[in-house]
Biopython code that builds the backbone (N, CA, C, O; Angstrom):
import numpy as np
from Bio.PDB.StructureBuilder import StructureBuilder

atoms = [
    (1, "UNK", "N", (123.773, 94.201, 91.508)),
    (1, "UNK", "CA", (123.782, 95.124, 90.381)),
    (1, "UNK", "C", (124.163, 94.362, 89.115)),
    (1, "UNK", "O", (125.252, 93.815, 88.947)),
    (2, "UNK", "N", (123.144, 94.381, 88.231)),
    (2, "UNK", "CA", (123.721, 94.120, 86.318)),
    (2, "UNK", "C", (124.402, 95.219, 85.869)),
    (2, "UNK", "O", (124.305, 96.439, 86.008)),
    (3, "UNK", "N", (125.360, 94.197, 85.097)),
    (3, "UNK", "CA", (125.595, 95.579, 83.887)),
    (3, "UNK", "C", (125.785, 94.978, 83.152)),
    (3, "UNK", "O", (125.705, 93.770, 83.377)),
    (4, "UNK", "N", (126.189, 95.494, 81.692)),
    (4, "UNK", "CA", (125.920, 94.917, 80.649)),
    (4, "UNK", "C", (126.932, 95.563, 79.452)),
    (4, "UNK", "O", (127.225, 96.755, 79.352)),
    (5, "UNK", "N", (127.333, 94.599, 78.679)),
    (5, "UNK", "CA", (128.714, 94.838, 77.405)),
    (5, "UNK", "C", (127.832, 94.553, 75.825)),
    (5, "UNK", "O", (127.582, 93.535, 75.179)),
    (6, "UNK", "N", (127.565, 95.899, 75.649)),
    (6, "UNK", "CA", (126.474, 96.336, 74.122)),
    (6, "UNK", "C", (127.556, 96.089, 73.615)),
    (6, "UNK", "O", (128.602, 96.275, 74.236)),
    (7, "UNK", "N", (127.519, 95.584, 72.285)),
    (7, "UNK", "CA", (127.892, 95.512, 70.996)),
    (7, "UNK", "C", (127.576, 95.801, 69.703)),
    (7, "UNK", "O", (126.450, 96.270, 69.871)),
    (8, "UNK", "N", (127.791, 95.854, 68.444)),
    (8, "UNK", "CA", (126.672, 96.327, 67.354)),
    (8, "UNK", "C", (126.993, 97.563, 66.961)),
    (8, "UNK", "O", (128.019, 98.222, 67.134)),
    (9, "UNK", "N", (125.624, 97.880, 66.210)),
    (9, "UNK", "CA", (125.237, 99.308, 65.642)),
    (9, "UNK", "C", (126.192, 100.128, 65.285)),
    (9, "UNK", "O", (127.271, 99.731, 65.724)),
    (10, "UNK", "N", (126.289, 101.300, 64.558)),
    (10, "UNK", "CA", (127.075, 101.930, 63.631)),
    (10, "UNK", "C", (126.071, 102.733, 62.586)),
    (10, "UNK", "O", (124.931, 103.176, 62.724)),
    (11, "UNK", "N", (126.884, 102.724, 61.622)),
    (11, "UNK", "CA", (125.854, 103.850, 60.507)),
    (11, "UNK", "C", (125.545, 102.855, 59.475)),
    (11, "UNK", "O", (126.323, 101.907, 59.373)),
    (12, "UNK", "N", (124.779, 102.907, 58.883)),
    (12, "UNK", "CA", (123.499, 102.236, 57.892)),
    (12, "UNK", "C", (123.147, 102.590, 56.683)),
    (12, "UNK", "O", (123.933, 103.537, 56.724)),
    (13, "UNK", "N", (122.574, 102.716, 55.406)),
    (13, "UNK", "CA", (122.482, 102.519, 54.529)),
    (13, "UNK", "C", (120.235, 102.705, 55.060)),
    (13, "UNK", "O", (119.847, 102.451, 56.200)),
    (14, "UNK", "N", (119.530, 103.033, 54.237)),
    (14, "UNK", "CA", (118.414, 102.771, 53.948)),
    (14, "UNK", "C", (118.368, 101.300, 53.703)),
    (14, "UNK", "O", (119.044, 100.886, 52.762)),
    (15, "UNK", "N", (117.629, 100.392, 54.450)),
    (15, "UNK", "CA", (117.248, 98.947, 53.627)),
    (15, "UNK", "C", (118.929, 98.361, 54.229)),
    (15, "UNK", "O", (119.098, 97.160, 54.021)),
    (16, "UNK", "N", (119.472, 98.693, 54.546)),
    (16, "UNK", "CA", (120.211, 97.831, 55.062)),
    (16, "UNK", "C", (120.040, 97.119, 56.610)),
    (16, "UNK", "O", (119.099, 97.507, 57.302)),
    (17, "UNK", "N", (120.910, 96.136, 57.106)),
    (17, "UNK", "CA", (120.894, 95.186, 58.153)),
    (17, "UNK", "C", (121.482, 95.727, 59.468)),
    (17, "UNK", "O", (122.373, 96.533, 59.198)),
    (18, "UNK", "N", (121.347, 95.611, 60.505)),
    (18, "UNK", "CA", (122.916, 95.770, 61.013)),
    (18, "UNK", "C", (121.861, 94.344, 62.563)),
    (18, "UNK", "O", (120.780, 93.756, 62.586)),
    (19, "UNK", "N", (123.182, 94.469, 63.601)),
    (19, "UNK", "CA", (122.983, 92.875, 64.564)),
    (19, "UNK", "C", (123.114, 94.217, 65.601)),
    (19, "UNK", "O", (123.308, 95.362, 65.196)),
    (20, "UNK", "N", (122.966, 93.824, 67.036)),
    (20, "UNK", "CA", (123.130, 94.353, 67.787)),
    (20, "UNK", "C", (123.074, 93.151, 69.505)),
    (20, "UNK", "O", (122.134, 92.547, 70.021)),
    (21, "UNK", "N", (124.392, 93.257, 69.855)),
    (21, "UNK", "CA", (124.300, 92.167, 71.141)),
    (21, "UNK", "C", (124.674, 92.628, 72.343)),
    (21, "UNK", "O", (125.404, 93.611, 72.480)),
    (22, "UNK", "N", (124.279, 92.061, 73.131)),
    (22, "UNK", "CA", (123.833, 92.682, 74.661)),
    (22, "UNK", "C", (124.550, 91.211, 75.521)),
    (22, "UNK", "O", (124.394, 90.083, 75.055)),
    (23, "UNK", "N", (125.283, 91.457, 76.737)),
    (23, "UNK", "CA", (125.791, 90.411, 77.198)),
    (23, "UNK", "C", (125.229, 91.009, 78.996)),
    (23, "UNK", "O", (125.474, 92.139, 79.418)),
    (24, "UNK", "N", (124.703, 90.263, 79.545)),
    (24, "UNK", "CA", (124.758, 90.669, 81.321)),
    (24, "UNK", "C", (125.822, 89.864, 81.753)),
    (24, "UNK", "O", (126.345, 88.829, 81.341)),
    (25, "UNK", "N", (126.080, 90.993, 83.152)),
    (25, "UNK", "CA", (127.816, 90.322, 83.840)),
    (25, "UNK", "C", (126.664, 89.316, 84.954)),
    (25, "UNK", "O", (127.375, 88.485, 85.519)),
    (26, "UNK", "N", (125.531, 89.197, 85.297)),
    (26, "UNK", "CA", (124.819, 88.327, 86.022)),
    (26, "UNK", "C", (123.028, 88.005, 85.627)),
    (26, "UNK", "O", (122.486, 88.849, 84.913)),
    (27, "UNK", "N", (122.439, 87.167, 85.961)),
    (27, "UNK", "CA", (121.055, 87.003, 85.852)),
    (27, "UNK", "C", (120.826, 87.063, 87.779)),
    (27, "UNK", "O", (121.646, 86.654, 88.601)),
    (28, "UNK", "N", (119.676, 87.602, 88.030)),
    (28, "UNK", "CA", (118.712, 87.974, 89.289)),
    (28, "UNK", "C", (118.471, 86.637, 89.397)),
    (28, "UNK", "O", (118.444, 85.798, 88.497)),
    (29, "UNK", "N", (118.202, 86.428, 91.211)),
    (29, "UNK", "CA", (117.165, 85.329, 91.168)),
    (29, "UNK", "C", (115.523, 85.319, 90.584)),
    (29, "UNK", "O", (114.864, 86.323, 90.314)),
    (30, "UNK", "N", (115.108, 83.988, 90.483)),
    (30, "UNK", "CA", (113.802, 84.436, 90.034)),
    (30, "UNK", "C", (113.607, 84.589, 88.452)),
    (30, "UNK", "O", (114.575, 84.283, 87.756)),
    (31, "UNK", "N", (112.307, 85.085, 87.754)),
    (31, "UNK", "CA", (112.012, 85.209, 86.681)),
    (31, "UNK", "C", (112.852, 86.660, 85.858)),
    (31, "UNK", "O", (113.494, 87.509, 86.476)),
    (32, "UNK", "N", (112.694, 86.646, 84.765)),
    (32, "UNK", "CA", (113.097, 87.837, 84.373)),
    (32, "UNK", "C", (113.253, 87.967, 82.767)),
    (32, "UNK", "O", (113.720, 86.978, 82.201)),
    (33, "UNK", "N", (112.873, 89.201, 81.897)),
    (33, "UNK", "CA", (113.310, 89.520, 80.756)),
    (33, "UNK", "C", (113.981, 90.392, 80.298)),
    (33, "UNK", "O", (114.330, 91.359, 80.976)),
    (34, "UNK", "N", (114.387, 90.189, 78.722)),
    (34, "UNK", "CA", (115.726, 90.918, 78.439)),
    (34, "UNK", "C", (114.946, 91.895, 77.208)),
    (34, "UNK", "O", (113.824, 91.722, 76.733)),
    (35, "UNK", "N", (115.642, 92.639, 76.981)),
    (35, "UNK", "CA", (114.779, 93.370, 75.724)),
    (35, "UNK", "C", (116.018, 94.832, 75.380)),
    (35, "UNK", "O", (117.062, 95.182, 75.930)),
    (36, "UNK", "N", (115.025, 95.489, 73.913)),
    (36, "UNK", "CA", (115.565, 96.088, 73.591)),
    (36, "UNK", "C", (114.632, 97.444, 73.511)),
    (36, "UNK", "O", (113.494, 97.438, 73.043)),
    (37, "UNK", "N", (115.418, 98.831, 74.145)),
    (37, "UNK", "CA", (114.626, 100.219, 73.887)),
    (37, "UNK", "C", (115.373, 101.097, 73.108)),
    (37, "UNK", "O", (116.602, 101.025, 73.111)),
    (38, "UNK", "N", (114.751, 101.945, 72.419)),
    (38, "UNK", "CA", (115.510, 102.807, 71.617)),
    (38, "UNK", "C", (114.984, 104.485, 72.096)),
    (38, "UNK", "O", (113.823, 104.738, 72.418)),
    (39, "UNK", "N", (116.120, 105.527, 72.057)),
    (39, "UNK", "CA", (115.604, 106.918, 72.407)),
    (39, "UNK", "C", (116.308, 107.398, 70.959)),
    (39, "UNK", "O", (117.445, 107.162, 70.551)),
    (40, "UNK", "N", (114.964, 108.337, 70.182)),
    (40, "UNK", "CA", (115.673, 109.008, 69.641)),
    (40, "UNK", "C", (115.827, 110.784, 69.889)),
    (40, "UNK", "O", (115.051, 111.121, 70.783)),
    (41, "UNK", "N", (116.520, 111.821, 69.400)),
    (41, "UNK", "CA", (117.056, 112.692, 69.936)),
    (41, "UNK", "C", (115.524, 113.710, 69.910)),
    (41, "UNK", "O", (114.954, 114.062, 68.878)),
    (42, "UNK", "N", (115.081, 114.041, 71.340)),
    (42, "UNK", "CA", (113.572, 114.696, 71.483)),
    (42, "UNK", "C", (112.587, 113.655, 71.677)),
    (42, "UNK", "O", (111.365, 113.771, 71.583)),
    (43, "UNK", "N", (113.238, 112.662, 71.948)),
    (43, "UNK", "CA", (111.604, 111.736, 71.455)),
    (43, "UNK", "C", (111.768, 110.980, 73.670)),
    (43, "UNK", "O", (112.626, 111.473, 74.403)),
    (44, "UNK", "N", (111.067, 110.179, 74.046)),
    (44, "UNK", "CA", (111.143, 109.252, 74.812)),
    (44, "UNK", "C", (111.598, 108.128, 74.529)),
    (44, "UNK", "O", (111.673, 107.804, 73.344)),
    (45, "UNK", "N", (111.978, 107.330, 75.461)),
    (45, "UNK", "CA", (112.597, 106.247, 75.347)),
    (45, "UNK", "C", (111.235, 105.326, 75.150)),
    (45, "UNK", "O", (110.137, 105.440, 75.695)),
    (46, "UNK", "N", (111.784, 104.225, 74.020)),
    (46, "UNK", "CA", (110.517, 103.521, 73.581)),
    (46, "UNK", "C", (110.848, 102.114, 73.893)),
    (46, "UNK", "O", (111.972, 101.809, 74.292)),
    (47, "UNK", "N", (109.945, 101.287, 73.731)),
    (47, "UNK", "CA", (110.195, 99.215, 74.106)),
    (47, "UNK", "C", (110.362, 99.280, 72.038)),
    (47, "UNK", "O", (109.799, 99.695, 71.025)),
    (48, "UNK", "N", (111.312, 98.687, 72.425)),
    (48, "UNK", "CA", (111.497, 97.892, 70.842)),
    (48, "UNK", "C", (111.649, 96.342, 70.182)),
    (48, "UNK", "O", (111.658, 96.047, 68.987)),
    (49, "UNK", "N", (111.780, 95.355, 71.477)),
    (49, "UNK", "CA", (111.420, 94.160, 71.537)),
    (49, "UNK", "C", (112.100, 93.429, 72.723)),
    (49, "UNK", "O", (113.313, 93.607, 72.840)),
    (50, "UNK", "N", (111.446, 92.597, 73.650)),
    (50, "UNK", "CA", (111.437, 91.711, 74.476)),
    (50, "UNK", "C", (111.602, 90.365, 74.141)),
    (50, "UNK", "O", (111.396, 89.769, 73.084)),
    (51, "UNK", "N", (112.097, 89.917, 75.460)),
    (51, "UNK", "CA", (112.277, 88.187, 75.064)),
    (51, "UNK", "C", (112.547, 87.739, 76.336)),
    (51, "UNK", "O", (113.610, 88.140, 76.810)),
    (52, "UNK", "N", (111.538, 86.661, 77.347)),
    (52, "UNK", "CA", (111.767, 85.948, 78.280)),
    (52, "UNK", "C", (112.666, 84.899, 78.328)),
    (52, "UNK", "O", (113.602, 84.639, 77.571)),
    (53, "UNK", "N", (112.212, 84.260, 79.433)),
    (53, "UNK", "CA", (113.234, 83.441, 79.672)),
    (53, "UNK", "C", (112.856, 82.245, 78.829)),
    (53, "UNK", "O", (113.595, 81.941, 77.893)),
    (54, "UNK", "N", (111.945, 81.655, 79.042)),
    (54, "UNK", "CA", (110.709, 80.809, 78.035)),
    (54, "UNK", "C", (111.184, 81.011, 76.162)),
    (54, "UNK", "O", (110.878, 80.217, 75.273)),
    (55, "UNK", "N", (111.946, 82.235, 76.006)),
    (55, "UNK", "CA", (111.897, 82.786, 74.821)),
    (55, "UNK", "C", (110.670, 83.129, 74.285)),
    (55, "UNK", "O", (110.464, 82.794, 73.119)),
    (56, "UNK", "N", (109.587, 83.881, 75.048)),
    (56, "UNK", "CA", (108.741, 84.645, 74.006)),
    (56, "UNK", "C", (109.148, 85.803, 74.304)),
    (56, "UNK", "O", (109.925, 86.373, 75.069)),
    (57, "UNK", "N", (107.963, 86.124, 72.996)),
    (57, "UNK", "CA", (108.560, 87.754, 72.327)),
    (57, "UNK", "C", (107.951, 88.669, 72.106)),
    (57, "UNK", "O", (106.812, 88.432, 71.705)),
    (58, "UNK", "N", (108.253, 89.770, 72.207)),
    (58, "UNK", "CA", (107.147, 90.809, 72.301)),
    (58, "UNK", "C", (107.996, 91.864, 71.398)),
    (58, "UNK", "O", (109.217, 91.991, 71.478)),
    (59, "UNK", "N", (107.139, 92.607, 70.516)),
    (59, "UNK", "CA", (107.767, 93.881, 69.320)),
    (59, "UNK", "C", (106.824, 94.628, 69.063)),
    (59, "UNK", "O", (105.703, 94.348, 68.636)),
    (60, "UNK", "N", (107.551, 96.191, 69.482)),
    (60, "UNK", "CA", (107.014, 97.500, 69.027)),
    (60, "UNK", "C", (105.963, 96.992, 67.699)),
    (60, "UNK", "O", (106.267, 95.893, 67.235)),
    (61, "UNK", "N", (104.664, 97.750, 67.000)),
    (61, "UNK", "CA", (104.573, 97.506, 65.925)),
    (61, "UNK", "C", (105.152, 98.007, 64.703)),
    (61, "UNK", "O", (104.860, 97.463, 63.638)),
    (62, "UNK", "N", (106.136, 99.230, 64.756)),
    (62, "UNK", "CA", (107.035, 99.666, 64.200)),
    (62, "UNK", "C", (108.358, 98.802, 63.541)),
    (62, "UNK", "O", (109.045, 99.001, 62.539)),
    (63, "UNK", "N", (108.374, 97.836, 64.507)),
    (63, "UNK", "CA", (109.841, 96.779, 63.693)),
    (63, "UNK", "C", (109.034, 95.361, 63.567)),
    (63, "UNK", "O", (109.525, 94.354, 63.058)),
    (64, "UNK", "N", (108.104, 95.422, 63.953)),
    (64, "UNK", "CA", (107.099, 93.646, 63.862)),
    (64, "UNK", "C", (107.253, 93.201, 62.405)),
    (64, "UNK", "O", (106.323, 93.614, 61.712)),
    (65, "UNK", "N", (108.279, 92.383, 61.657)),
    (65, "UNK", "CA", (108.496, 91.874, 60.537)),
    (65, "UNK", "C", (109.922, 92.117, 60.222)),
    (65, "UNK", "O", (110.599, 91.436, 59.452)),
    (66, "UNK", "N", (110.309, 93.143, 60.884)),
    (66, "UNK", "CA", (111.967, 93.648, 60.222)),
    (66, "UNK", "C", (113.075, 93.359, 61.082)),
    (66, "UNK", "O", (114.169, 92.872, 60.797)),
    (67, "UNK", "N", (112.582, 93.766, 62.256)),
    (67, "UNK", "CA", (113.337, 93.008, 63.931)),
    (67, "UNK", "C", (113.006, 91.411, 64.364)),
    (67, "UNK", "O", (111.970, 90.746, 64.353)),
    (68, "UNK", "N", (114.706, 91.066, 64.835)),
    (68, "UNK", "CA", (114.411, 89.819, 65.300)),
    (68, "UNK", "C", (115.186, 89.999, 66.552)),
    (68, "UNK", "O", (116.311, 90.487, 66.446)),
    (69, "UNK", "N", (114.669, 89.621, 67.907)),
    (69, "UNK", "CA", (115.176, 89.438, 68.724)),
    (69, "UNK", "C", (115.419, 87.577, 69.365)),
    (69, "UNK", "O", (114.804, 86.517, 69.251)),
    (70, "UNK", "N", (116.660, 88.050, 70.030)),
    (70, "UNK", "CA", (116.918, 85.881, 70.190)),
    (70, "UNK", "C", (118.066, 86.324, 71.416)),
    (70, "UNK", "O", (118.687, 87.323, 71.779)),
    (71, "UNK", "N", (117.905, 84.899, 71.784)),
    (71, "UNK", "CA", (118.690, 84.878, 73.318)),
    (71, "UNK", "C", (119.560, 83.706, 72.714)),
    (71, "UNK", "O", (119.078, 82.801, 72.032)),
    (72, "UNK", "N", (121.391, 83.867, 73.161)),
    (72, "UNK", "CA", (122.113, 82.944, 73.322)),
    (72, "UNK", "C", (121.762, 81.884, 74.139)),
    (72, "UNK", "O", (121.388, 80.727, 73.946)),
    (73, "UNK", "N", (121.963, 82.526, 75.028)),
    (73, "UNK", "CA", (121.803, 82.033, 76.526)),
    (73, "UNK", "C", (121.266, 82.605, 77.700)),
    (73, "UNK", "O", (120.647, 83.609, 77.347)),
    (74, "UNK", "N", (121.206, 82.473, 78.790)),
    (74, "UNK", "CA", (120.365, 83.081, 80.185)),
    (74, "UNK", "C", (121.098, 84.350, 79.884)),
    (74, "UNK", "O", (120.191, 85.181, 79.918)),
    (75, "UNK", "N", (122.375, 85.090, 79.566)),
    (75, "UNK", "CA", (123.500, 85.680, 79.476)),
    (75, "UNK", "C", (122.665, 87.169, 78.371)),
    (75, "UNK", "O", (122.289, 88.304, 78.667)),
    (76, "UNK", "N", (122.676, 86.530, 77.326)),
    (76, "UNK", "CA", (122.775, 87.257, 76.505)),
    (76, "UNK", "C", (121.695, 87.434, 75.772)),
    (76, "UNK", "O", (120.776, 86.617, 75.826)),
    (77, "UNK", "N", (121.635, 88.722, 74.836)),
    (77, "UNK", "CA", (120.171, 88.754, 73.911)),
    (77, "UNK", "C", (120.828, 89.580, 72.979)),
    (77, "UNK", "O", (121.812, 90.297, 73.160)),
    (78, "UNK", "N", (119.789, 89.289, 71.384)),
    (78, "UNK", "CA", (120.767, 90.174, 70.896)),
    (78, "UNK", "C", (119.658, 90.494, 69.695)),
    (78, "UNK", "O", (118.730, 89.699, 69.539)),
    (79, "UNK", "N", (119.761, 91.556, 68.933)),
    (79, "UNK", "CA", (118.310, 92.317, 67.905)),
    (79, "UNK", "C", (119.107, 92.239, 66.479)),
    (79, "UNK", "O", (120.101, 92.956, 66.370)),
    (80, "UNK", "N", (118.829, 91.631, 65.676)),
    (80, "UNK", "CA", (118.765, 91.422, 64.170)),
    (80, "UNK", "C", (117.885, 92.711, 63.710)),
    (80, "UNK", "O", (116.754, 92.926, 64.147)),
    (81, "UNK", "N", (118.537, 93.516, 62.794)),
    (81, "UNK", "CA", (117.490, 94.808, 62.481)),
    (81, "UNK", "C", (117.720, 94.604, 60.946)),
    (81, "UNK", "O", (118.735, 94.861, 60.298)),
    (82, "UNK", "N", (116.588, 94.106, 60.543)),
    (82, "UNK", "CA", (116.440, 94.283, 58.456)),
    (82, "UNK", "C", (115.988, 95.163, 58.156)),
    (82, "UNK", "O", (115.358, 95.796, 59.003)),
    (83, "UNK", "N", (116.079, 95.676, 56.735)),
    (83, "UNK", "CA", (115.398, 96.910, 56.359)),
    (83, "UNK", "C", (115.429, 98.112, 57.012)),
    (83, "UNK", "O", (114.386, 98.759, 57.106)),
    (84, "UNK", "N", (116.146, 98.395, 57.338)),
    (84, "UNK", "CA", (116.357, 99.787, 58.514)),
    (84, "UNK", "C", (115.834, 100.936, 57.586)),
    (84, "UNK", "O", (116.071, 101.076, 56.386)),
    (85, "UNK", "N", (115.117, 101.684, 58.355)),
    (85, "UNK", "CA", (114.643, 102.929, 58.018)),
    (85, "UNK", "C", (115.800, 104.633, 58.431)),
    (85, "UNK", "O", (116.698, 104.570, 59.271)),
    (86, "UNK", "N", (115.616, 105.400, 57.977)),
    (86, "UNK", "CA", (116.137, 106.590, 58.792)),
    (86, "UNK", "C", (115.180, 106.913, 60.320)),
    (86, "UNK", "O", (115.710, 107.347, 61.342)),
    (87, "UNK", "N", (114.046, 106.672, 60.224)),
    (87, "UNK", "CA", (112.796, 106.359, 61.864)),
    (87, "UNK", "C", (113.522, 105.609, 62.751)),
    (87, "UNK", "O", (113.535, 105.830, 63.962)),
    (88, "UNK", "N", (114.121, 104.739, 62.208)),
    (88, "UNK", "CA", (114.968, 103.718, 63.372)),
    (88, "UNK", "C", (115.898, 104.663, 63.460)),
    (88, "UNK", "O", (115.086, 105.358, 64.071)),
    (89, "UNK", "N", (116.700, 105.238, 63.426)),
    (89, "UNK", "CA", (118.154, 106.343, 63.870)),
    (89, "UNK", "C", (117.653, 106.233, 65.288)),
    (89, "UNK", "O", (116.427, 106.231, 65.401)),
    (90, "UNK", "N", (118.460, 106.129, 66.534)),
    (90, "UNK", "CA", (118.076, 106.166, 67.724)),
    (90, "UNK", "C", (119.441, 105.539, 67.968)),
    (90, "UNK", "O", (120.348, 105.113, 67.253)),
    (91, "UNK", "N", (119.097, 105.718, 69.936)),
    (91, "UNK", "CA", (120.446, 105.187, 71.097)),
    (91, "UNK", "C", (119.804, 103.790, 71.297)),
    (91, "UNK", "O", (118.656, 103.839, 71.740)),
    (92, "UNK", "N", (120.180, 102.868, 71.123)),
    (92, "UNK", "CA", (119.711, 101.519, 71.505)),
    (92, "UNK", "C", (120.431, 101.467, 72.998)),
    (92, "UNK", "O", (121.564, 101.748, 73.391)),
    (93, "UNK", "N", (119.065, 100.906, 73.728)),
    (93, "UNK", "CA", (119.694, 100.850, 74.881)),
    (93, "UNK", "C", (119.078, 98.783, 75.399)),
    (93, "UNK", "O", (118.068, 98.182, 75.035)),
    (94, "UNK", "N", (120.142, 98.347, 76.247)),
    (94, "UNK", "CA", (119.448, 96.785, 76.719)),
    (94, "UNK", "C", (119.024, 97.205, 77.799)),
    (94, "UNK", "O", (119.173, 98.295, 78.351)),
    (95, "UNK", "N", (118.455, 96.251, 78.104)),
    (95, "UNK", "CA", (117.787, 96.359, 79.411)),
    (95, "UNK", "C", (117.021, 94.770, 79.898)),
    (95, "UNK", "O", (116.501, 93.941, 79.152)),
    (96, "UNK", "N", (117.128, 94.738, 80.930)),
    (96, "UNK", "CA", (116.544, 93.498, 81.818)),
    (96, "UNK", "C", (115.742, 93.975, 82.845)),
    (96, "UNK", "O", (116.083, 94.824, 83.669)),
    (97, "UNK", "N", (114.593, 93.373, 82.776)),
    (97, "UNK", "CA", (113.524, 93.356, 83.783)),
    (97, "UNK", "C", (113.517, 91.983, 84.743)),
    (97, "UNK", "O", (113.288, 90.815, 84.430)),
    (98, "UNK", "N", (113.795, 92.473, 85.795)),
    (98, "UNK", "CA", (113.098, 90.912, 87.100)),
    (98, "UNK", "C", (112.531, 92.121, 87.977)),
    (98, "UNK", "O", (112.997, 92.930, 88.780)),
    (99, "UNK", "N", (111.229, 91.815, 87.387)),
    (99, "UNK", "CA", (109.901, 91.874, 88.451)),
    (99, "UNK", "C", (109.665, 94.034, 88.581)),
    (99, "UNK", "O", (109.347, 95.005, 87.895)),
    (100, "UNK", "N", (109.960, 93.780, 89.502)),
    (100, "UNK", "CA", (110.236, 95.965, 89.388)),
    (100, "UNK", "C", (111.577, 96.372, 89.712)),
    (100, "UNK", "O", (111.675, 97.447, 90.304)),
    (101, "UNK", "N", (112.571, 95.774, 89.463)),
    (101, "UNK", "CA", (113.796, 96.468, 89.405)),
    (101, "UNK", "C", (114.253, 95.893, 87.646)),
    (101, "UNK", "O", (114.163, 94.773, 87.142)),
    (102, "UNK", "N", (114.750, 97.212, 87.074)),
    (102, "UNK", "CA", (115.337, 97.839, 85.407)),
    (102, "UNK", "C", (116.807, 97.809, 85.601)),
    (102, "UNK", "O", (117.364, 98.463, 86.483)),
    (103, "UNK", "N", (117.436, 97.026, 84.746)),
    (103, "UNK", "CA", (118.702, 97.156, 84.348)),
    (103, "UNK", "C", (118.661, 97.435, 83.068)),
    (103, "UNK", "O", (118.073, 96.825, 82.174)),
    (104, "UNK", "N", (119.755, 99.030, 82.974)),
    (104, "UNK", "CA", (120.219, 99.365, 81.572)),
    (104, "UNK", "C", (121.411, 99.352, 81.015)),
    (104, "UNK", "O", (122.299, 99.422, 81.864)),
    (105, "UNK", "N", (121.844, 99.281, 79.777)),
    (105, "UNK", "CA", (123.213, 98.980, 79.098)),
    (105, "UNK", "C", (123.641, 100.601, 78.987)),
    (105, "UNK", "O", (123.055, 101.466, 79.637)),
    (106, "UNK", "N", (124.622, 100.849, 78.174)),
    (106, "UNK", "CA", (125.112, 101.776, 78.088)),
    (106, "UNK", "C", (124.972, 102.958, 77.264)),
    (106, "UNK", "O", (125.305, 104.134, 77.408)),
    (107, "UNK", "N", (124.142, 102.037, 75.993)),
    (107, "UNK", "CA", (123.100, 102.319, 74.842)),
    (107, "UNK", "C", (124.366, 102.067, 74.053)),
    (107, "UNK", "O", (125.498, 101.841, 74.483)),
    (108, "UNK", "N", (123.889, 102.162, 72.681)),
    (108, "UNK", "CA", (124.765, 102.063, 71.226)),
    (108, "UNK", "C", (124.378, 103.050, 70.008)),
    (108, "UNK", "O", (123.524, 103.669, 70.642)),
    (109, "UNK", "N", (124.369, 103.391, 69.303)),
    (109, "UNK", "CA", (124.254, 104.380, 68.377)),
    (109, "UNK", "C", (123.671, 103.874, 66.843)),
    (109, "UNK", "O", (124.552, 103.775, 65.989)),
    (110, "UNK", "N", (122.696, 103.643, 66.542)),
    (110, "UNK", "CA", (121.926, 103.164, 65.239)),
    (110, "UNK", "C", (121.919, 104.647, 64.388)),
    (110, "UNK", "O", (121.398, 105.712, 64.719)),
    (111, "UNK", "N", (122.679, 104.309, 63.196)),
    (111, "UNK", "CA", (122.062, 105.745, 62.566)),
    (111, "UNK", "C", (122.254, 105.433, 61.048)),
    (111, "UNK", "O", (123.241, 105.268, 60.332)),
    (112, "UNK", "N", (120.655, 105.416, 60.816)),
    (112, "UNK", "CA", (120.467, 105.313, 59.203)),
    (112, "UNK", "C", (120.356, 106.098, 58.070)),
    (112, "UNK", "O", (119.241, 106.576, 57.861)),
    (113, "UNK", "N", (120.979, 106.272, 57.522)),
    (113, "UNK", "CA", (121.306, 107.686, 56.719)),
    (113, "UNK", "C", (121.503, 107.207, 55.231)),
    (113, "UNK", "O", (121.768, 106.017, 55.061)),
    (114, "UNK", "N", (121.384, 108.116, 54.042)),
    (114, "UNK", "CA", (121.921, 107.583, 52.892)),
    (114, "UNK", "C", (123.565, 108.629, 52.821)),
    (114, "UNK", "O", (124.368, 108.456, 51.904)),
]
sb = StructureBuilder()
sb.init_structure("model")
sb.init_model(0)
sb.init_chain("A")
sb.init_seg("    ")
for serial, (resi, resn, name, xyz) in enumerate(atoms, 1):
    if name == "N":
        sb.init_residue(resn, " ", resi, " ")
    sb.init_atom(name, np.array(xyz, "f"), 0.0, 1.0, " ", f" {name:<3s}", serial, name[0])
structure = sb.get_structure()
């Protein structure tokens, strides 16, 4: 079993920044990626950016220019959010994929407001 120690997010400003970091208490054998989903309140849970082990990357087209996702280490991943919109307001949740078993974090709370 993963689990995982979210960090980050808080309340926001329009056009403002905020970081958001994700730590796993283990990595799976085998391949695997780390990424970031967001639910907002009525909506489904959405992919908001990925990152292998290799470090490639994969992003919603919704944050493609404003989101940065990056890996410390095998350990950790963590989402740089610029320009935040009130659309971004959502539960950030981490999550790790090896193969067909989903590990999720605890989520964190993004909320962009003026």
């Amino acid at each position: 079993q993963v689990t995982f120690v979210q960090s980050g997010g808080g309340l926001v400003q329009p056009g403002g920044s905020l970081r958001l970091s994700c730590r796993a208490s283990t990595i799976p054998n085998g391949d695997f990626e780390m990424g970031w989903y967001r639910q907002a309140p009525g909506q489904q849970r959405e992919l908001v950016a990925t990152i292998t082990t290799s470090r490639q990357t994969n992003y919603a087209d919704s944050v493609k220019g404003r989101f940065i996702i990056s890996r410390d280490n095998s350990l950790s991943v963590n989402l740089l959010m610029n320009n935040l919109q009130p659309n971004d307001t959502a539960l950030y949740y981490c999550n790790m994929q090896a193969g067909s078993r989903a590990f999720w974090g605890q989520g964190t709370q993004v909320t962009v407001s003026s």
